[in-house]
MILUM-707448 format. One record per residue (C-alpha): residue number from 1; residue in three letters; y, z, x. Coordinates in steps of 0.02 Angstrom, whole numbers, plus 50000, padded with zeros to 5 digits. Layout:
NUM_ALA_Y_Z_X
...
//
This chain:
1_UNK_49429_46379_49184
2_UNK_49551_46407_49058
3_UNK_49458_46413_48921
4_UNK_49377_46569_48960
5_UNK_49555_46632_48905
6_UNK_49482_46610_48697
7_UNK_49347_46727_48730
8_UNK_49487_46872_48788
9_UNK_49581_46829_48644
10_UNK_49426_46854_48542
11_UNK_49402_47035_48628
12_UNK_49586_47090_48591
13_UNK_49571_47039_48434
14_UNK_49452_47159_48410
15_UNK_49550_47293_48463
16_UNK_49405_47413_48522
17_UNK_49462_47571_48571
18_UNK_49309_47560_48699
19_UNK_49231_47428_48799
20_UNK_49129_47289_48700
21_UNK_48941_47363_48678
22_UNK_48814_47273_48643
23_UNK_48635_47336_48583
24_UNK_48472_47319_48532
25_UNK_48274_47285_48577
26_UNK_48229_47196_48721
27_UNK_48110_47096_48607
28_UNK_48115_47084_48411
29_UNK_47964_47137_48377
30_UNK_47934_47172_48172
31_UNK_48079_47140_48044
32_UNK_48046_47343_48001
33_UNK_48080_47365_48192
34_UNK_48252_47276_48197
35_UNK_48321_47335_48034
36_UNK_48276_47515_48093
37_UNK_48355_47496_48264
38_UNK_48513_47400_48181
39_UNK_48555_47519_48048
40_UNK_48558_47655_48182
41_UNK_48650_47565_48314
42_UNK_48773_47546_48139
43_UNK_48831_47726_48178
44_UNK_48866_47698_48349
45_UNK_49027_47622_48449
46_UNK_48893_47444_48463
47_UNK_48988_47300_48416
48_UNK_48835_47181_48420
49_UNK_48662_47180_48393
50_UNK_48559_47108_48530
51_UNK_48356_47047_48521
52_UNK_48267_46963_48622
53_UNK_48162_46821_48517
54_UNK_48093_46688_48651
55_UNK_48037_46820_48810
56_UNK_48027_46718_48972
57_UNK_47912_46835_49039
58_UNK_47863_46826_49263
59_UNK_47682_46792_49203
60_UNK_47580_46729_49071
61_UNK_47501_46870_48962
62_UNK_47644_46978_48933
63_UNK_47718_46970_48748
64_UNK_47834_46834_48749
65_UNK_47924_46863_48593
66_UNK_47897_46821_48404
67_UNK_47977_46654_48413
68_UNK_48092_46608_48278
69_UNK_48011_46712_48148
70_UNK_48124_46848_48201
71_UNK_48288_46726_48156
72_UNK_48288_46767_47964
73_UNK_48287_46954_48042
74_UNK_48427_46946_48137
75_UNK_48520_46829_47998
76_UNK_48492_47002_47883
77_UNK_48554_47105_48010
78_UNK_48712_47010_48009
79_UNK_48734_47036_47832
80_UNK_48682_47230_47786
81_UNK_48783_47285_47944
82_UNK_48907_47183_47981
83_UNK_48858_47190_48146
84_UNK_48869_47025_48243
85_UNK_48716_46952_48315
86_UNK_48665_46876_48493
87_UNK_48506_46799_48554
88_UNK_48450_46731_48727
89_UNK_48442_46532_48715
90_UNK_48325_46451_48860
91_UNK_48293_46269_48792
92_UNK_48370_46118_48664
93_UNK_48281_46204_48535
94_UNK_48312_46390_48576
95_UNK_48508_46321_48551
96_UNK_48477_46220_48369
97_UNK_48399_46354_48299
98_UNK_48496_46478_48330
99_UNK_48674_46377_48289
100_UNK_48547_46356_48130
101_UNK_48547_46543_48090
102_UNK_48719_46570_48143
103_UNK_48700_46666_48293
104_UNK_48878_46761_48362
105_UNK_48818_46740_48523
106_UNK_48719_46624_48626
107_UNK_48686_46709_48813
108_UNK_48574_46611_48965
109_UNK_48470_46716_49016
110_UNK_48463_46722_49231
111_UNK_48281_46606_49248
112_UNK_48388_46467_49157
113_UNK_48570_46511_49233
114_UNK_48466_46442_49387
115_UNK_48422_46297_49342
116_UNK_48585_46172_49335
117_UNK_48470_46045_49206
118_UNK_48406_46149_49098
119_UNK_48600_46230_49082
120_UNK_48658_46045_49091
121_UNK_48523_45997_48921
122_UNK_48608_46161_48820
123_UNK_48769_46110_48855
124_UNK_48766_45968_48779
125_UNK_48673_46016_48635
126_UNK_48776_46149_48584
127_UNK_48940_46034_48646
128_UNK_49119_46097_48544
129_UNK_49039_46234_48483
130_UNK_49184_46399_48435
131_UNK_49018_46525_48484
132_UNK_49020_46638_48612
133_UNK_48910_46577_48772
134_UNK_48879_46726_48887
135_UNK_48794_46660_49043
136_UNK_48694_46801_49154
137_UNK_48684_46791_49343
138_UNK_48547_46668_49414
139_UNK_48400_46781_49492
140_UNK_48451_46740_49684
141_UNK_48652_46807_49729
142_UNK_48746_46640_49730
143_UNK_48908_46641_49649
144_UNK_48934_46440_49656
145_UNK_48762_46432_49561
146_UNK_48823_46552_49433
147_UNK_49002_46476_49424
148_UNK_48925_46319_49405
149_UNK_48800_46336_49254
150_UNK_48982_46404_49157
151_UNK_49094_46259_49209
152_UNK_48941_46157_49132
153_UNK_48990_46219_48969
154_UNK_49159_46226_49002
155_UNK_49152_46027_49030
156_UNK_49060_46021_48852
157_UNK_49207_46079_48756
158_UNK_49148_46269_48739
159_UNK_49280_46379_48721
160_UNK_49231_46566_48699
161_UNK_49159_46586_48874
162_UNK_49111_46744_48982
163_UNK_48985_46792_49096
164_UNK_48838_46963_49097
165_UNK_48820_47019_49265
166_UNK_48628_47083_49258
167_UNK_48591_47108_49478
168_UNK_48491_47009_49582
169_UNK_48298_46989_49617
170_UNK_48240_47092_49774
171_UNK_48061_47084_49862
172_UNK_48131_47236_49961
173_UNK_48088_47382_49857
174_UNK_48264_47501_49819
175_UNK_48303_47594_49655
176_UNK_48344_47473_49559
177_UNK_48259_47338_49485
178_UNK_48378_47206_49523
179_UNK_48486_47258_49649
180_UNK_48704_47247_49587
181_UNK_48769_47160_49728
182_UNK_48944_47220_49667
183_UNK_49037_47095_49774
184_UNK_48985_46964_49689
185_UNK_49070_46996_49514
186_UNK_49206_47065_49601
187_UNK_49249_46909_49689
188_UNK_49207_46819_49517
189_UNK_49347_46928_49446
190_UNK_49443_46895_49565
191_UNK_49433_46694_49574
192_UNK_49428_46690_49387
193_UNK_49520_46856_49297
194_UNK_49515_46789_49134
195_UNK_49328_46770_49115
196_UNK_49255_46900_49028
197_UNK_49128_47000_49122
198_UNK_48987_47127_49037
199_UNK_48883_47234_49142
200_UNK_48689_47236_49108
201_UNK_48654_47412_49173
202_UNK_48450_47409_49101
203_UNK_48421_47250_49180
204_UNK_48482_47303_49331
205_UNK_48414_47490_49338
206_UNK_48229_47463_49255
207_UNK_48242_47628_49207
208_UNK_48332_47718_49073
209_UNK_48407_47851_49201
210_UNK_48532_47758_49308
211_UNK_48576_47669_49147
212_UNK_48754_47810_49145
213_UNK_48799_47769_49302
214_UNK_48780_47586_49337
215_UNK_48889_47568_49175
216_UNK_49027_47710_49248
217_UNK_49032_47583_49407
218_UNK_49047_47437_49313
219_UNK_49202_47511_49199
220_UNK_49287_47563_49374
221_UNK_49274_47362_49388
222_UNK_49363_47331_49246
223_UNK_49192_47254_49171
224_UNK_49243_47216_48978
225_UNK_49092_47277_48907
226_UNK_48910_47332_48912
227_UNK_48749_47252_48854
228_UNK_48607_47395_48847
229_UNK_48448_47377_48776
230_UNK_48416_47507_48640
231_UNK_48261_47567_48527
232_UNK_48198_47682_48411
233_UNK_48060_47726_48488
234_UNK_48067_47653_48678
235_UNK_47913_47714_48763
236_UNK_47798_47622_48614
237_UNK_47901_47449_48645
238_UNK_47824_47284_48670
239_UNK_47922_47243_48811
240_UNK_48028_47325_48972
241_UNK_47988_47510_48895
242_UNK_48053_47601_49040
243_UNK_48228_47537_49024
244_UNK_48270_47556_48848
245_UNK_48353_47695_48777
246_UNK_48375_47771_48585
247_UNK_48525_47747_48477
248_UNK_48564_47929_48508
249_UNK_48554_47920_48683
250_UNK_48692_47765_48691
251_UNK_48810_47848_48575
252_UNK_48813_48015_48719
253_UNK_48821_47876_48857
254_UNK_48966_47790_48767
255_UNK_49054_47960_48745
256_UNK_49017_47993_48930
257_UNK_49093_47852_48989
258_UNK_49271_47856_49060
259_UNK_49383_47707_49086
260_UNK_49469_47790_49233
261_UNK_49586_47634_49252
262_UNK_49747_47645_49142
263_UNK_49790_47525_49026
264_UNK_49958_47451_49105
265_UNK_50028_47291_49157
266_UNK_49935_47191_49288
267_UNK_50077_47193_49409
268_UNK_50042_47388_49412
269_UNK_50023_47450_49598
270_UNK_49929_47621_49529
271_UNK_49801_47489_49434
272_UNK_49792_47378_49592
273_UNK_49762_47533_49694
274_UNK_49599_47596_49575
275_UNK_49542_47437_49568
276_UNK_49546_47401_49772
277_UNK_49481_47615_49778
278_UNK_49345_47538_49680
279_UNK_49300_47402_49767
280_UNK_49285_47503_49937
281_UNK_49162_47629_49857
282_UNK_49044_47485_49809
283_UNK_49050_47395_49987
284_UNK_49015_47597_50066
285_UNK_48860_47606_49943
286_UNK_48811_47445_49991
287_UNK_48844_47479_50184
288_UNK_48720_47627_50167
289_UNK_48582_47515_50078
290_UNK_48608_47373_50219
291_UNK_48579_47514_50358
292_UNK_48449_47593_50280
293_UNK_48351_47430_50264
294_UNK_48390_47413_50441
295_UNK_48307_47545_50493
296_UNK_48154_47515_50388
297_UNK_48125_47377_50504
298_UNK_48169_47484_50655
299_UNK_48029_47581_50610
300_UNK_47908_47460_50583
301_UNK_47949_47384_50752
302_UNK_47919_47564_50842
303_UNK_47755_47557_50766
304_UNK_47710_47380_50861
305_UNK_47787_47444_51011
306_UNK_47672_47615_50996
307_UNK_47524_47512_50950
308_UNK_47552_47382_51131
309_UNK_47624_47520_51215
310_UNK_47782_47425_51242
311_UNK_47944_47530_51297
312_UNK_48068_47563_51151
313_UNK_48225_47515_51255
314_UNK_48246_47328_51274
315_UNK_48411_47300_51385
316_UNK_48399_47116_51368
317_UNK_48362_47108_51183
318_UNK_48515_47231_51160
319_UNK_48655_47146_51268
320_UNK_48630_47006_51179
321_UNK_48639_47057_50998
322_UNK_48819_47150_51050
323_UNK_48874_46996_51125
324_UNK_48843_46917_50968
325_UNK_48896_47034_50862
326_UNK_49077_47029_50945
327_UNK_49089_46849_50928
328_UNK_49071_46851_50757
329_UNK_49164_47016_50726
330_UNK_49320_46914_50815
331_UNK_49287_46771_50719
332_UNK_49320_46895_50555
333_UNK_49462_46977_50621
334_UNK_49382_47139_50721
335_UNK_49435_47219_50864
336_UNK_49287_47217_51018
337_UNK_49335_47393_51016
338_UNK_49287_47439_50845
339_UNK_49115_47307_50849
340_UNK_49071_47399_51009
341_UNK_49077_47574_50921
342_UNK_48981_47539_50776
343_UNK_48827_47430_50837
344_UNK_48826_47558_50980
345_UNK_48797_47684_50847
346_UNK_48653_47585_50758
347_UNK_48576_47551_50904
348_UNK_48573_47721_50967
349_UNK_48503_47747_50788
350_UNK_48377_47643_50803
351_UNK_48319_47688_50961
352_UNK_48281_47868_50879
353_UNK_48187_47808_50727
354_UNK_48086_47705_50856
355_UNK_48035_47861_50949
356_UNK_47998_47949_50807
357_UNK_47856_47820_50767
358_UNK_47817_47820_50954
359_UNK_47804_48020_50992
360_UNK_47738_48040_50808
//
């Protein structure tokens, strides 16, 4: 995918002394709105001005943007700040106009990145073009699906290409809104280092206060930018409220951040080292998650057993999810040894969270 390489031209062109942010509304809402929120993002580290204009929204009833009114607004954005503009494209037209009002920045938002025709139909309308296409994670964690809906533009001839990580849809309910699945950009890094990759920390939080740290984790990654959604005046916005922050707020988040990983030469073993330190500290976090939900379900299962007064220990039932476990932990490379130890330790964990229910 080399072309992904003219979008990191593009960013060291810029030569940021900070990660790429970009900023604004979820939703455009009143031209007053976005000029406010522009002119103060203006005296902030943002690089680009961000509104939503078409809002897929989950159901029918919600405000679903101004439309293209709100073009002209952005267009005069572009020209009293200097900042550049991006809007989320979902559809043919969606693309036309905005190539019309000579948008910076085109992203997919994650209800189209899943859909390989709709991404297939915007490709090809927007074939050749030198804007930037940022493509957000589909809403379910498959990295072929996401790779996929780039290479479709990468087959039309676009050149400035790179990719916003925004998590993944749960029905299990955690503290975030869409849970990160780190891995998943990391191994996208890692298959394809040249593609730029921005973090969406207010998708994936759905709250303004984990908005710090989801962005620290994501510059541990190496992520090459941010794109948080910021407002004047967040709690009275027309859409996603909760996870928009002020101008004020971003510039103390910006100054907060620290891009712990030096700047040196990619064959650098101390870089290498961070990087793979990094890495380990996500899968940990996401070891703790797994076993938690684990035991969720533990739980709920002591409460069946309580209510059919069934015994908690099940010898059968256990024997045969070790032996199973250490065929596939030899089929990865672990010892029985080190299989045996763990699951011994979950189960024995579970056993206790099932008598807890049951003596409770």
């Amino acid at each position: 995918m080399e072309n992904s390489k003219q979008m990191r031209v593009w960013l060291d062109k810029m030569e940021l002394s900070h990660p790429l942010v970009i900023a604004g509304p979820c939703s455009a809402e009143t031209e007053e709105q976005v000029m406010e929120i522009a002119r103060e993002l203006k005296k902030t580290d943002a690089t680009v001005f961000r509104a939503g204009v078409w809002k897929p929204r989950t159901r029918p009833g919600n405000f679903e943007g101004v439309g293209a009114l709100a073009l002209p607004w952005l267009k005069r954005v572009k020209e009293e700040t200097g900042l550049l503009i991006a809007v989320e494209i979902a559809n043919v037209s969606h693309a036309k106009l905005a190539l019309e009002f000579d948008v910076d920045i085109l992203w997919i938002g994650a209800r189209t990145s899943v859909n390989p025709f709709a991404v297939q139909e915007i490709a090809e309308a927007i074939r050749d073009t030198d804007k930037i296409v940022l493509v957000k994670n589909p809403i379910n964690p498959d990295l072929d699906l996401w790779l996929g809906a780039v290479e479709r533009f990468y087959a039309c001839g676009v050149k400035n290409l790179g990719v916003i990580h925004r998590g993944f849809s749960t029905y299990t309910k955690t503290k975030y809104r869409n849970k990160p699945k780190w891995q998943l950009p990391i191994e996208l890094k890692k298959r394809f280092p040249d593609l730029p990759i921005i973090n969406d920390p207010s998708h994936i939080c759905g709250e303004r206060e984990g908005i710090l740290n989801v962005s620290q984790t994501a510059l541990d990654l190496q992520f090459d930018g941010l794109m948080i959604e910021t407002h004047t005046n967040p709690d009275k916005a027309w859409s996603d409220a909760k996870q928009q922050i002020t101008p004020a707020r971003l510039s103390e988040i910006i100054e907060e951040l620290k891009v712990r990983v030096p700047k040196l030469t990619k064959d650098s073993s101390k870089e290498k080292l961070e990087g793979l330190r990094s890495e380990i500290n996500i899968l940990d976090n996401s070891l703790i998650e797994l076993l938690a939900d684990r035991m969720k379900i533990s739980s709920e299962i002591g409460q069946i057993k309580k209510n059919n007064n069934v015994a908690i220990l099940q010898q059968g039932r256990w024997a045969e999810i070790l032996d199973k476990m250490l065929k596939e932990g030899a089929e990865y490379g672990l010892s029985d040894n080190f299989i045996e130890t763990i699951f011994k330790a979950i189960h024995q964990e579970s056993i206790n969270t099932q008598e807890e229910v049951v003596n409770g």
